[in-house]
N, C-alpha and C positions, 0 to 999 in steps of 0.2 A: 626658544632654542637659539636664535639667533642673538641673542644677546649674550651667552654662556659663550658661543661661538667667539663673539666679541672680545669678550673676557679672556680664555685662552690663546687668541691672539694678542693681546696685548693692546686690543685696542678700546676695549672701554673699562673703566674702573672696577676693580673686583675690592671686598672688602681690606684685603691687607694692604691696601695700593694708599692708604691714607697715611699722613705723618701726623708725630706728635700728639693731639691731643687725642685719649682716651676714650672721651665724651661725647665727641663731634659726628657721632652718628656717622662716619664714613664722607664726612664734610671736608673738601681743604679750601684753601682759597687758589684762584683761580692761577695764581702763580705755582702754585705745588704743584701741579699736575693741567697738561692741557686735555686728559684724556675723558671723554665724558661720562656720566653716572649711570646705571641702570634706571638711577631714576629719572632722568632725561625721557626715557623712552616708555616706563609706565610707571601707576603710584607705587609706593612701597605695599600699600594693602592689597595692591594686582599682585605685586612680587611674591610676598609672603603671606598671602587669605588674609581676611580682616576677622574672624574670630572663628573658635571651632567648628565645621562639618562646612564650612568655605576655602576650600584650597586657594593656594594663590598660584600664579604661574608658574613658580618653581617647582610647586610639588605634584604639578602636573606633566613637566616635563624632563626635571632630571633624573636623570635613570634609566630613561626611554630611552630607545633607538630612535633613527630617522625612518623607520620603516616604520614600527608600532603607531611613530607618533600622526603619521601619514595617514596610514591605513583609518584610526581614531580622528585623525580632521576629517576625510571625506566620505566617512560615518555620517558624522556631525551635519558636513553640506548637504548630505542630501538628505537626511533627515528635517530639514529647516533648523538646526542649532548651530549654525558656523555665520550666524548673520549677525549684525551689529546689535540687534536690539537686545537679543538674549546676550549681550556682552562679549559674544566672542571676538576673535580678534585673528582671522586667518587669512 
């Protein structure tokens, strides 16, 4: 969530934030833009699941409230699934 946060503030790159080329995966060089990537902060395959019945971050969090998404983390903590090993990341 924090990273959409980002986004709407203007402070880390959101996809239409790239110039010119088409192809560049949301790539510019370092001159285009000083604003950092989403993927700075996780892989793309964390971002967007790595193949079907794998969500990836987004489609775990956009849509959510701060409250649902809350409520669903400390689910998780006290369940034992909010720890590193099972991948989470809270």
């Amino acid at each position: 969530m924090a990273i959409r946060r980002g986004q709407e503030a203007g402070e880390i790159r959101n996809s239409g934030d790239h110039e010119g080329n088409q192809y560049a995966n949301g790539r510019v060089h370092q001159a285009e833009s000083s604003k950092p990537s989403p993927a700075d902060y996780a892989k793309r395959s964390e971002l967007y699941g790595s193949n079907p019945g794998k969500p990836g971050i987004y489609d775990l969090t956009d849509n959510v409230s701060d409250e649902d998404f809350e409520a669903a983390a400390s689910e998780a903590r006290a369940e034992g699934r909010g720890r590193r090993e099972h991948g989470a990341r809270f």
